[in-house]
N, CA, C and O atoms as a Tripos MOL2 file, in Angstrom:
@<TRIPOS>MOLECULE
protein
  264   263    66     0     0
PROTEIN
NO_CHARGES

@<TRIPOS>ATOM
      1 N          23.3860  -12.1530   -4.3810 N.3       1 UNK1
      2 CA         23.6640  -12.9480   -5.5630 C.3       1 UNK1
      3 C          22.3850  -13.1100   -6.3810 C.2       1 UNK1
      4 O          21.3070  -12.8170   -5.8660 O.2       1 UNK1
      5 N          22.4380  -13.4360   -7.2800 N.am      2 UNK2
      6 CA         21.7080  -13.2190   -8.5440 C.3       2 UNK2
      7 C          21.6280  -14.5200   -9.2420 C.2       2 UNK2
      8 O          22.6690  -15.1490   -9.0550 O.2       2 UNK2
      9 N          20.7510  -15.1770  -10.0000 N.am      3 UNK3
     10 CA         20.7610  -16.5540  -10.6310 C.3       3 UNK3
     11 C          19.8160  -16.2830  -11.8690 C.2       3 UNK3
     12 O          18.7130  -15.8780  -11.5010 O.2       3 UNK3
     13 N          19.9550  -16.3980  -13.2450 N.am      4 UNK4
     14 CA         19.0690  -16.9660  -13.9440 C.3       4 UNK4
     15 C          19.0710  -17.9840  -14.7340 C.2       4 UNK4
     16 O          20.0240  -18.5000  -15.3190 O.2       4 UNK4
     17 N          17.3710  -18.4140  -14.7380 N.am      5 UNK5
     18 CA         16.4640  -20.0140  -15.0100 C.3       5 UNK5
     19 C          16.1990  -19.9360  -16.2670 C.2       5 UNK5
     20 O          15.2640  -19.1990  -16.5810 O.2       5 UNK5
     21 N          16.8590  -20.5890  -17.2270 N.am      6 UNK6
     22 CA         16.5830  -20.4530  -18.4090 C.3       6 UNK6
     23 C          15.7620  -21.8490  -19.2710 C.2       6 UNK6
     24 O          16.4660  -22.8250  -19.5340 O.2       6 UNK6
     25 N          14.4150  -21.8600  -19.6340 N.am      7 UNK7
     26 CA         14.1020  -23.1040  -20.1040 C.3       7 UNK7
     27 C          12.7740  -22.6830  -20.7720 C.2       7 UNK7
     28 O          11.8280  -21.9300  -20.5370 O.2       7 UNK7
     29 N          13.3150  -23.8350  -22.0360 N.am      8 UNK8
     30 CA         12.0430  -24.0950  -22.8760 C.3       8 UNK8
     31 C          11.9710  -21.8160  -23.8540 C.2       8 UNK8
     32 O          10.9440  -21.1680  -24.0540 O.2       8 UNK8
     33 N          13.2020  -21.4380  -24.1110 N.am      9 UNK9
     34 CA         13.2860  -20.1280  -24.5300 C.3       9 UNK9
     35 C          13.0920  -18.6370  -23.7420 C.2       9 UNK9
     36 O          13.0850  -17.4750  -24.1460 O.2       9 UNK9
     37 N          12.9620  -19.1770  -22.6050 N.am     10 UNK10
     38 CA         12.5850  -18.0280  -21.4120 C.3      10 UNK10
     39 C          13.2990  -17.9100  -20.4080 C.2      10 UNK10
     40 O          13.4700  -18.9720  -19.8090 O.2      10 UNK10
     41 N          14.0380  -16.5820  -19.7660 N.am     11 UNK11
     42 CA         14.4130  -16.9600  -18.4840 C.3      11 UNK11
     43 C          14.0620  -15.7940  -17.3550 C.2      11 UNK11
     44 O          13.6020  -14.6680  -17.5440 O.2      11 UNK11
     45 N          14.4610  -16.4920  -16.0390 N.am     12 UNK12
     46 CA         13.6450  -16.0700  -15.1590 C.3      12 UNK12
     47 C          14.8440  -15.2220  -14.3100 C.2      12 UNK12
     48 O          15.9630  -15.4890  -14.7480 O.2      12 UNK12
     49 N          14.8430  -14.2490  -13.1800 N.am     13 UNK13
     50 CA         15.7260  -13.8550  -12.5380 C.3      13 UNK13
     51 C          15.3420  -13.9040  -11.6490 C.2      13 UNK13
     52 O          14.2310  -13.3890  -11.5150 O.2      13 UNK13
     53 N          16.0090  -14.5690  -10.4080 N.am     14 UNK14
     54 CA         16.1740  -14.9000   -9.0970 C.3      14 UNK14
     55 C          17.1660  -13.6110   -8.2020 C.2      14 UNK14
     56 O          17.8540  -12.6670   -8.5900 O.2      14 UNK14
     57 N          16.8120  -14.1520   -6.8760 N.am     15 UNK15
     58 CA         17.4460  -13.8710   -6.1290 C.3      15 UNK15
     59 C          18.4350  -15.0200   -5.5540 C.2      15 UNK15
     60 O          17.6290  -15.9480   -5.4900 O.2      15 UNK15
     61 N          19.2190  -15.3590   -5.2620 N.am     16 UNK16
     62 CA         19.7820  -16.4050   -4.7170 C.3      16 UNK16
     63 C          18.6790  -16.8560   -3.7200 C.2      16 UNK16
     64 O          17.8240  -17.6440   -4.1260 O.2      16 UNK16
     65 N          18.6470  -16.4060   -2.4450 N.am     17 UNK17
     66 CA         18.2240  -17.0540   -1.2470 C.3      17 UNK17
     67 C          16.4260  -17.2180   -1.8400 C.2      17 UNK17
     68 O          15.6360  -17.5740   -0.9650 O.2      17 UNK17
     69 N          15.8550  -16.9680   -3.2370 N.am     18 UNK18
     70 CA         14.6260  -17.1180   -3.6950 C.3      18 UNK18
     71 C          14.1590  -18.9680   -3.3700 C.2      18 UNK18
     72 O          14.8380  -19.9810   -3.5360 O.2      18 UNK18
     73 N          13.1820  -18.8490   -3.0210 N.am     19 UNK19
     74 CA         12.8430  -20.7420   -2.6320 C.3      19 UNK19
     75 C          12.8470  -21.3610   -3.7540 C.2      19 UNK19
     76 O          12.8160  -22.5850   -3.6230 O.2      19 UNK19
     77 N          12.8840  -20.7970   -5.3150 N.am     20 UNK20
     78 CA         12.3090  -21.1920   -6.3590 C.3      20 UNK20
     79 C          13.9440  -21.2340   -7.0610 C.2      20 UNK20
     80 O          14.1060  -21.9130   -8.0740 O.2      20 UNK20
     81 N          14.6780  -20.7580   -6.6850 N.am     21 UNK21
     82 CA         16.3640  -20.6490   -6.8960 C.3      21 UNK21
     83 C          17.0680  -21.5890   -5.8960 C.2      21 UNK21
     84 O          17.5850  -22.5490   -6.4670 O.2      21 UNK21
     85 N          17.2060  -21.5740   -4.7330 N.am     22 UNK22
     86 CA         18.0580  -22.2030   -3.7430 C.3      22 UNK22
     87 C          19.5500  -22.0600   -4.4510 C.2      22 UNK22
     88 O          20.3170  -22.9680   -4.7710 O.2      22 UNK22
     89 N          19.7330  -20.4680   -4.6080 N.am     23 UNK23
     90 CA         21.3170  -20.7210   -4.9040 C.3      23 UNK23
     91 C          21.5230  -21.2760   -6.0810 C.2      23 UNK23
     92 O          22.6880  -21.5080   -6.4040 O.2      23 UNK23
     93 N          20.5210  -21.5870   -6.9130 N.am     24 UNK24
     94 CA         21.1710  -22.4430   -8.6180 C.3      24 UNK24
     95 C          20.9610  -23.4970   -8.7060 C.2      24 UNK24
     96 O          21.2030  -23.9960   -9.8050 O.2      24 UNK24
     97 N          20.4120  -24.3840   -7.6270 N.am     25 UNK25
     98 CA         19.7180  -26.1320   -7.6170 C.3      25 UNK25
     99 C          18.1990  -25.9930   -7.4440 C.2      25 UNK25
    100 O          17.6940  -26.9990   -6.9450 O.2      25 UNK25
    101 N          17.2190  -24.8550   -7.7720 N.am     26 UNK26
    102 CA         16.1260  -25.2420   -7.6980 C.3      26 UNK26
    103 C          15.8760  -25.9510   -6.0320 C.2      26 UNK26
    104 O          16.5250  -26.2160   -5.0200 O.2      26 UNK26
    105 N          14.0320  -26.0540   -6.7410 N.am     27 UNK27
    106 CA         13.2190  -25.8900   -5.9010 C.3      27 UNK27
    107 C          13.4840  -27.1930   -5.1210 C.2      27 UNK27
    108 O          13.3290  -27.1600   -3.9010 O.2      27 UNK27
    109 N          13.7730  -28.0470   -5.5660 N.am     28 UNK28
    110 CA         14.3170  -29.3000   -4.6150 C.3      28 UNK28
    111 C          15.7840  -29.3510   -4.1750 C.2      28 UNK28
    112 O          16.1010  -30.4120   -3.6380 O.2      28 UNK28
    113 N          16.5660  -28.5960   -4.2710 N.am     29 UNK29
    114 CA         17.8180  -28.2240   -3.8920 C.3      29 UNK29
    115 C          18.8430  -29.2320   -5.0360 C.2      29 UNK29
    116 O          20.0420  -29.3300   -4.7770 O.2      29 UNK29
    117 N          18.3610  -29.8260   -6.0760 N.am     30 UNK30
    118 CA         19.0330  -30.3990   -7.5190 C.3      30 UNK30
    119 C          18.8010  -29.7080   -8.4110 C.2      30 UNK30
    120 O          17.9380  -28.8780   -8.7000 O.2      30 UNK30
    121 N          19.9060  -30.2380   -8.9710 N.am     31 UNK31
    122 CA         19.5540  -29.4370  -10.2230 C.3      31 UNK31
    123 C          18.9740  -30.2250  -10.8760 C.2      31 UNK31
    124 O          19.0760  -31.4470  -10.9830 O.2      31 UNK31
    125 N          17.8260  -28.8970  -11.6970 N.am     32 UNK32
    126 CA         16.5780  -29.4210  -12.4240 C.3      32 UNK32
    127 C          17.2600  -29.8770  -13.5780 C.2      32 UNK32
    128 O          18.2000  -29.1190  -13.8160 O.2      32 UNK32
    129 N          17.1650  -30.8970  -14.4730 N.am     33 UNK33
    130 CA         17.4790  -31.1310  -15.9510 C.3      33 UNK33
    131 C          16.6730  -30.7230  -17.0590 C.2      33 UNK33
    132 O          16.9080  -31.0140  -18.2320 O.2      33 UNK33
    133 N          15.3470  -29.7780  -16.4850 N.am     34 UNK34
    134 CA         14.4890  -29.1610  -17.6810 C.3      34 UNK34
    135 C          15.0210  -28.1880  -17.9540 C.2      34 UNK34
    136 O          14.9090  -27.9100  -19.1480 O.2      34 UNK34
    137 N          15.7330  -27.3110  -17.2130 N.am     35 UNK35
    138 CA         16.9430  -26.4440  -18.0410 C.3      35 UNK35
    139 C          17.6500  -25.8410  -16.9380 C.2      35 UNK35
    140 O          17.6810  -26.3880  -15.8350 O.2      35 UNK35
    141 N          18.3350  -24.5200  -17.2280 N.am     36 UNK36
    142 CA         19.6600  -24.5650  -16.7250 C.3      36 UNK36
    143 C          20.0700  -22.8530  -15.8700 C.2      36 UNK36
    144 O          20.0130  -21.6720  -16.2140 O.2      36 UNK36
    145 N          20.3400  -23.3580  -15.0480 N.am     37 UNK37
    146 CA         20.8860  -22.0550  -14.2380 C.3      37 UNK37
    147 C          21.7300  -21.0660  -14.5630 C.2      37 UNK37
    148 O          22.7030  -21.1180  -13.8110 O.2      37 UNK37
    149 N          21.7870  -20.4340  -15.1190 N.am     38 UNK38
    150 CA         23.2040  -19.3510  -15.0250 C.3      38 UNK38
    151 C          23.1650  -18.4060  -14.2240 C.2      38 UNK38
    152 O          22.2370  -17.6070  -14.0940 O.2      38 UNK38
    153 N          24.3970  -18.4430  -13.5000 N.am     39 UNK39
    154 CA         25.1910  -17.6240  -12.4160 C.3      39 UNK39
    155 C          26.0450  -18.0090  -11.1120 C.2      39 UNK39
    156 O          25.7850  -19.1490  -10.7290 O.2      39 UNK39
    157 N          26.6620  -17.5730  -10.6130 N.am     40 UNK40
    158 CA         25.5360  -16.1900   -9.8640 C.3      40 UNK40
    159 C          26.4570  -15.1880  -10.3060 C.2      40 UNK40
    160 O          27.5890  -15.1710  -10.7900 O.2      40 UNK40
    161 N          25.3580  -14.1460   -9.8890 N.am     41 UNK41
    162 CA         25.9270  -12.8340  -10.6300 C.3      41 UNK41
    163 C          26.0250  -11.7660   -9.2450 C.2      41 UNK41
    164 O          25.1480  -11.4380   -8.4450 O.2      41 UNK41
    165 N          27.3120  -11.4270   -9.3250 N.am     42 UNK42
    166 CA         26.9660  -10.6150   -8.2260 C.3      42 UNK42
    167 C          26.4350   -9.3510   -7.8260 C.2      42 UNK42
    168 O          26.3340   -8.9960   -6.6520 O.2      42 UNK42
    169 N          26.0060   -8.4900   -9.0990 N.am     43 UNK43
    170 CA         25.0190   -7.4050   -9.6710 C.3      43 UNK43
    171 C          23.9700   -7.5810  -10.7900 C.2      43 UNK43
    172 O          24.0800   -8.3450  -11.7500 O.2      43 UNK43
    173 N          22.9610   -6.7780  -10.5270 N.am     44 UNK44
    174 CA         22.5550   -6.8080  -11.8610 C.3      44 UNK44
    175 C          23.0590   -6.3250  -13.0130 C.2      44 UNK44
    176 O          22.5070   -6.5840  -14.0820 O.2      44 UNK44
    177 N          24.1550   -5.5730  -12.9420 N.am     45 UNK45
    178 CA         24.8830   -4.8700  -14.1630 C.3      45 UNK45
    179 C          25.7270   -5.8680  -15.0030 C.2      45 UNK45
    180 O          26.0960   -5.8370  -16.1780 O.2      45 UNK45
    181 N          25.9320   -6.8880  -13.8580 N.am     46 UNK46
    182 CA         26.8590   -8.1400  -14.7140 C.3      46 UNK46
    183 C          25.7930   -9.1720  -15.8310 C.2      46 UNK46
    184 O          26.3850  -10.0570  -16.4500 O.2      46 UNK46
    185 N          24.7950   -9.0760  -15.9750 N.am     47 UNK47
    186 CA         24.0030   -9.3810  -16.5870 C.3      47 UNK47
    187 C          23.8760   -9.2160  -18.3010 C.2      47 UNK47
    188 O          23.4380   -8.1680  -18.7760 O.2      47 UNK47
    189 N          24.2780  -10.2860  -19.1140 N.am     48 UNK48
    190 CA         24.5010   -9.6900  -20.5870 C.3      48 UNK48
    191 C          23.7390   -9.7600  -21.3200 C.2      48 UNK48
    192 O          23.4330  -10.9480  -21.4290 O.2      48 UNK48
    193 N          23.2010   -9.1810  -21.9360 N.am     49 UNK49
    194 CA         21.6130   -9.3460  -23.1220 C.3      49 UNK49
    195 C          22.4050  -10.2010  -24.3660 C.2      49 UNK49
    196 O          23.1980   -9.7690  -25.2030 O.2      49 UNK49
    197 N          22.0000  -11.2700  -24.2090 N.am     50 UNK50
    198 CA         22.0320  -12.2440  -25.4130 C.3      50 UNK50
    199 C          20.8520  -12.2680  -25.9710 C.2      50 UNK50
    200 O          20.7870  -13.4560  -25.6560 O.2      50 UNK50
    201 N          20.0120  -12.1150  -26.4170 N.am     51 UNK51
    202 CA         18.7770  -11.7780  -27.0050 C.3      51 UNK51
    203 C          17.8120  -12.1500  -26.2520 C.2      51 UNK51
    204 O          16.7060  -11.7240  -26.5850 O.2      51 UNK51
    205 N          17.8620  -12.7730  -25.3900 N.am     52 UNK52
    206 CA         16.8540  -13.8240  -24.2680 C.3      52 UNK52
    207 C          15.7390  -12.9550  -23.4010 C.2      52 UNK52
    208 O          16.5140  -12.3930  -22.6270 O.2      52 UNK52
    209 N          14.7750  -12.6080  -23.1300 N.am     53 UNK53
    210 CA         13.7960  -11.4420  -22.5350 C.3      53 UNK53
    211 C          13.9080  -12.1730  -21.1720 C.2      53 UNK53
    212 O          13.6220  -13.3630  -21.0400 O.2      53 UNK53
    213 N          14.2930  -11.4690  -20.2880 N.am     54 UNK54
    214 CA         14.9140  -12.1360  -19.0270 C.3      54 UNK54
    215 C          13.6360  -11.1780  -18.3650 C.2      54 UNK54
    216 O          13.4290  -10.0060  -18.6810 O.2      54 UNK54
    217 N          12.7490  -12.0590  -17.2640 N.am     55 UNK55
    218 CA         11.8150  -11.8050  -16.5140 C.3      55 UNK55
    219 C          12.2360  -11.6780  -15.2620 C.2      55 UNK55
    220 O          13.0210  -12.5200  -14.8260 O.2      55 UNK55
    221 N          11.6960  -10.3500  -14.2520 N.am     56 UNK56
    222 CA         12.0910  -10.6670  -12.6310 C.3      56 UNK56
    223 C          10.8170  -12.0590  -12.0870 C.2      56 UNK56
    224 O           9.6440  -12.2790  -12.3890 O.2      56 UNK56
    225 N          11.8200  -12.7380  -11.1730 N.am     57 UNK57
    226 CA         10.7450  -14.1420  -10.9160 C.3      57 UNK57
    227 C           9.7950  -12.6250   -9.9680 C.2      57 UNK57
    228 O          10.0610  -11.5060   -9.5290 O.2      57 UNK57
    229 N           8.6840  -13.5120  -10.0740 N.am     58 UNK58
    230 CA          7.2570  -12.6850   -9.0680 C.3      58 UNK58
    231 C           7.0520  -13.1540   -7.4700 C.2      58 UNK58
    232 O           5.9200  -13.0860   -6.9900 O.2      58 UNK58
    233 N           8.2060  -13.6430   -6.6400 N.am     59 UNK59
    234 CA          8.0320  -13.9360   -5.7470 C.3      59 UNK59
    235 C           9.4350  -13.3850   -5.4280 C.2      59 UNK59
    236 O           9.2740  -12.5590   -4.5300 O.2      59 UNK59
    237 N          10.3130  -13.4400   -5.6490 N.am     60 UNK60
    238 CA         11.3840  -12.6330   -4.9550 C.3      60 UNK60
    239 C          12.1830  -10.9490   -5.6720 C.2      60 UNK60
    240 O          13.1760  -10.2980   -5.3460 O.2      60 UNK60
    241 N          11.1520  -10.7890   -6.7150 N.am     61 UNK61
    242 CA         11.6320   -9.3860   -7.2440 C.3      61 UNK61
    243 C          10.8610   -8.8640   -7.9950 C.2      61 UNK61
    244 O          10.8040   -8.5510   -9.1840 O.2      61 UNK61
    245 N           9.9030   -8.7830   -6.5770 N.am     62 UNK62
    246 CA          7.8720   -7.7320   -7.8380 C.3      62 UNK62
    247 C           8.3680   -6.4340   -7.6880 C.2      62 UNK62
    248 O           7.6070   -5.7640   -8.3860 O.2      62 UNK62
    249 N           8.9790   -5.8760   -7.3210 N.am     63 UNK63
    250 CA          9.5420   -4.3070   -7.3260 C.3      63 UNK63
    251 C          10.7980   -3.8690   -8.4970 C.2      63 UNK63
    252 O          11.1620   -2.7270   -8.7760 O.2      63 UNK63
    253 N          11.3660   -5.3150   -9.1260 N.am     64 UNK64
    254 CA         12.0600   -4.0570   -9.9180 C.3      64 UNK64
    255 C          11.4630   -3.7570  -11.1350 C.2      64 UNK64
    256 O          10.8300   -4.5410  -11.8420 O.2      64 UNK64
    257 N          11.6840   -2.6350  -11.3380 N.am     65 UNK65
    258 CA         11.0920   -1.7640  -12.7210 C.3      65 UNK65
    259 C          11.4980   -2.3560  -14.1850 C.2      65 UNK65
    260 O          11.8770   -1.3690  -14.8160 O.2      65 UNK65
    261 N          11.5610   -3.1020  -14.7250 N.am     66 UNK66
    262 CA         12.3430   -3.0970  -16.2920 C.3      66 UNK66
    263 C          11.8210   -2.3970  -16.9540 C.2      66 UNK66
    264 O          12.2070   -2.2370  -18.1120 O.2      66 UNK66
@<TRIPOS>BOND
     1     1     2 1
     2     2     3 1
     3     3     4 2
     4     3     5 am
     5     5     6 1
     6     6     7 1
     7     7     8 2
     8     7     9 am
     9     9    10 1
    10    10    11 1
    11    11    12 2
    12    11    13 am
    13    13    14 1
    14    14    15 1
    15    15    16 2
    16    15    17 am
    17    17    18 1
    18    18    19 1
    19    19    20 2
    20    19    21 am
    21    21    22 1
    22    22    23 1
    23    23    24 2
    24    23    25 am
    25    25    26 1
    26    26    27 1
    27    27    28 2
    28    27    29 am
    29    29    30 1
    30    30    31 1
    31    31    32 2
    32    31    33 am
    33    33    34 1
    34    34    35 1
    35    35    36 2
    36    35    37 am
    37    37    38 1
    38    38    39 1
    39    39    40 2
    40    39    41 am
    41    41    42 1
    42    42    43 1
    43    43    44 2
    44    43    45 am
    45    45    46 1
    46    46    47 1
    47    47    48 2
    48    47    49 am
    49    49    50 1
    50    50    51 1
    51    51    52 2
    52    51    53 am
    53    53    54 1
    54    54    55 1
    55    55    56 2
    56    55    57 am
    57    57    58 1
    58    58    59 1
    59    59    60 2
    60    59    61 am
    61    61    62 1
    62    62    63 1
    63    63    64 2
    64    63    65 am
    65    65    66 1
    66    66    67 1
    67    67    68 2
    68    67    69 am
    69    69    70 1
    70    70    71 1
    71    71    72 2
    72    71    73 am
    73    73    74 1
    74    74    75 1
    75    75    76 2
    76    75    77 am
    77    77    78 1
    78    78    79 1
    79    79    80 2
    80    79    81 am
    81    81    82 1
    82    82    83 1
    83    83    84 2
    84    83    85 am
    85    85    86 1
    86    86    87 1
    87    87    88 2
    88    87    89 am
    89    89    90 1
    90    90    91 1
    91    91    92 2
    92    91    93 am
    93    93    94 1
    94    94    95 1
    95    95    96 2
    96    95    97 am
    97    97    98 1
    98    98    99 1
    99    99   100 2
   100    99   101 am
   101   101   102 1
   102   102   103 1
   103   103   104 2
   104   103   105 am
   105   105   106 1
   106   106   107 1
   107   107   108 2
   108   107   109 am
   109   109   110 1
   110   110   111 1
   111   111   112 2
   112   111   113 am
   113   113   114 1
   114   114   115 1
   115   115   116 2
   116   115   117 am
   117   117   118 1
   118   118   119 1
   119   119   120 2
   120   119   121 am
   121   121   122 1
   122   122   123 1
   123   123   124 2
   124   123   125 am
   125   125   126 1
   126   126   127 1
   127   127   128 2
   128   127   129 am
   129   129   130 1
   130   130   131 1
   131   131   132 2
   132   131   133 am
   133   133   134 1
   134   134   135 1
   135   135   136 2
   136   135   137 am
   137   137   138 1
   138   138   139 1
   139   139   140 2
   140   139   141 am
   141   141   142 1
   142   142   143 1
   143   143   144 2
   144   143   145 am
   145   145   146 1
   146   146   147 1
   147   147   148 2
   148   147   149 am
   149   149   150 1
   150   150   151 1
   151   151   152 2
   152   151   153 am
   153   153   154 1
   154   154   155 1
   155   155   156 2
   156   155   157 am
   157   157   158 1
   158   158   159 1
   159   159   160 2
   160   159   161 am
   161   161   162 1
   162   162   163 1
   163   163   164 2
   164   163   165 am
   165   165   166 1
   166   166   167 1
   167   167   168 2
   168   167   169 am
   169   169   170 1
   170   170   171 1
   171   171   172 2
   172   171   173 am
   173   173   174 1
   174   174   175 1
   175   175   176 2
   176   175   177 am
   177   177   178 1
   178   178   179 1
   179   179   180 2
   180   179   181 am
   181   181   182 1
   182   182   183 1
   183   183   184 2
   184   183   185 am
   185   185   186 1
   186   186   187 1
   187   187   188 2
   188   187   189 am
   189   189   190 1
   190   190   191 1
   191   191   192 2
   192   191   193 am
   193   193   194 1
   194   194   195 1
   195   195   196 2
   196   195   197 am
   197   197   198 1
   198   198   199 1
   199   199   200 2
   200   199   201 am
   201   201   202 1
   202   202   203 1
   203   203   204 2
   204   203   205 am
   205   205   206 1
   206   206   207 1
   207   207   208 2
   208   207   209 am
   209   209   210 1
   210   210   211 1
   211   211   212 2
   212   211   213 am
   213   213   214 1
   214   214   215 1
   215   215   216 2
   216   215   217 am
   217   217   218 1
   218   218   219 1
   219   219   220 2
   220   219   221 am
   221   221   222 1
   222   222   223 1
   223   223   224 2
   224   223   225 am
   225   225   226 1
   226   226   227 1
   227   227   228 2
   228   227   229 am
   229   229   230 1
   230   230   231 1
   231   231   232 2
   232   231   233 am
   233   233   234 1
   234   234   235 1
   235   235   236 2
   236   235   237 am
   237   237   238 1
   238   238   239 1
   239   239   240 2
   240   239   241 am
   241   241   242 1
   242   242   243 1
   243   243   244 2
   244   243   245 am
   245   245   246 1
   246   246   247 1
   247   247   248 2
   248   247   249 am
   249   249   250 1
   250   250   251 1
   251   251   252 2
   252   251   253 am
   253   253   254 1
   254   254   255 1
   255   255   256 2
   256   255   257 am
   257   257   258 1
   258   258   259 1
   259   259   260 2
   260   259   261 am
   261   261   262 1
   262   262   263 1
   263   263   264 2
@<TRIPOS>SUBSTRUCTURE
     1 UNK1         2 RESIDUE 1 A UNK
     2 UNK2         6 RESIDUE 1 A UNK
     3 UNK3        10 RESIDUE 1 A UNK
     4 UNK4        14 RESIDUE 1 A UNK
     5 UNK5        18 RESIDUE 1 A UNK
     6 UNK6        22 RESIDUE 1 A UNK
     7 UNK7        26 RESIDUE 1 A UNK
     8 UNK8        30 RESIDUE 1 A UNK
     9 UNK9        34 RESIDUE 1 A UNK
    10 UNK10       38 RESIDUE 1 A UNK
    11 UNK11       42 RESIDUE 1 A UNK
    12 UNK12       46 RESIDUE 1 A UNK
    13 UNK13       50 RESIDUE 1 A UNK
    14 UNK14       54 RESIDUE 1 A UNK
    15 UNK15       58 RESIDUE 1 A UNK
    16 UNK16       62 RESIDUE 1 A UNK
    17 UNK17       66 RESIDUE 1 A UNK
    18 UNK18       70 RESIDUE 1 A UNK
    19 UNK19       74 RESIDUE 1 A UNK
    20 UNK20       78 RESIDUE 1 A UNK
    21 UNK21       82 RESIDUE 1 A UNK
    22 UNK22       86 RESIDUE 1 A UNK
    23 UNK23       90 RESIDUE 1 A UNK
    24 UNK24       94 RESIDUE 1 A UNK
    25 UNK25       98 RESIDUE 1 A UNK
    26 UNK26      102 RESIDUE 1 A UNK
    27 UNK27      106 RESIDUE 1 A UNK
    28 UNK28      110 RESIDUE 1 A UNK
    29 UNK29      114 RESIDUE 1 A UNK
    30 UNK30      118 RESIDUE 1 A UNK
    31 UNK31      122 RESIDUE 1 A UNK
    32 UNK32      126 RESIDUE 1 A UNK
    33 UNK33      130 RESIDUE 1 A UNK
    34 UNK34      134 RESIDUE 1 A UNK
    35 UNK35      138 RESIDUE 1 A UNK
    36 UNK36      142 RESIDUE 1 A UNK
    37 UNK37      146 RESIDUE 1 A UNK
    38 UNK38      150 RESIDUE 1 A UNK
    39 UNK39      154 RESIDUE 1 A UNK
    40 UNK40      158 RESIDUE 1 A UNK
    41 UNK41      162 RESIDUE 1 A UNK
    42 UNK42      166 RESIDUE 1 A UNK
    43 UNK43      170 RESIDUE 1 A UNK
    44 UNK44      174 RESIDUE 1 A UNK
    45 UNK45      178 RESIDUE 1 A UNK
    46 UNK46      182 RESIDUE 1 A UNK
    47 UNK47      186 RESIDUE 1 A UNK
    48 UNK48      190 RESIDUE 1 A UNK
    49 UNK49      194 RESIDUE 1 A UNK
    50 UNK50      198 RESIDUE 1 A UNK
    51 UNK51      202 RESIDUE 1 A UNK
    52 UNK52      206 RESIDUE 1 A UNK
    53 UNK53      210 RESIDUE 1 A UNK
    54 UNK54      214 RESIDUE 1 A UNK
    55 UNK55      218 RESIDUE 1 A UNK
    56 UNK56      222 RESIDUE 1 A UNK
    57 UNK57      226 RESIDUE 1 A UNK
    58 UNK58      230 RESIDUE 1 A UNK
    59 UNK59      234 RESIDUE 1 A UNK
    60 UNK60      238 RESIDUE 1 A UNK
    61 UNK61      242 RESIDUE 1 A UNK
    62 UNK62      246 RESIDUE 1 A UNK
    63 UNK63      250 RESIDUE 1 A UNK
    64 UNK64      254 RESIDUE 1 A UNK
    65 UNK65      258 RESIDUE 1 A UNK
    66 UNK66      262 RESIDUE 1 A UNK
């Protein structure tokens, strides 16, 4: 599964089981109110470009290529 962290104009892409994701409640297992989770996705292909420059997070996905 797949999660992205979208806040303050940026978002981030997780892995689910990422410590910095926990599944879509963040790093304290709540959800953060500085912004907002979308997903889960169960590929990366399900993923839609709304104009947003979507980053792999650097702790659970330094290998994929964009």
């Amino acid at each position: 599964m797949f999660w992205i962290y979208v806040n303050k104009g940026k978002a981030t892409l997780h892995r689910g089981a990422c410590a910095d994701c926990n599944d879509g409640t963040g790093k304290t297992g709540n959800v953060d109110l500085s912004g907002k989770w979308q997903g889960p996705f169960e590929s990366l292909e399900e993923l839609t470009d709304d104009g947003v420059d979507i980053k792999p997070c650097k702790k659970c996905h330094p290998n994929i290529d964009w």
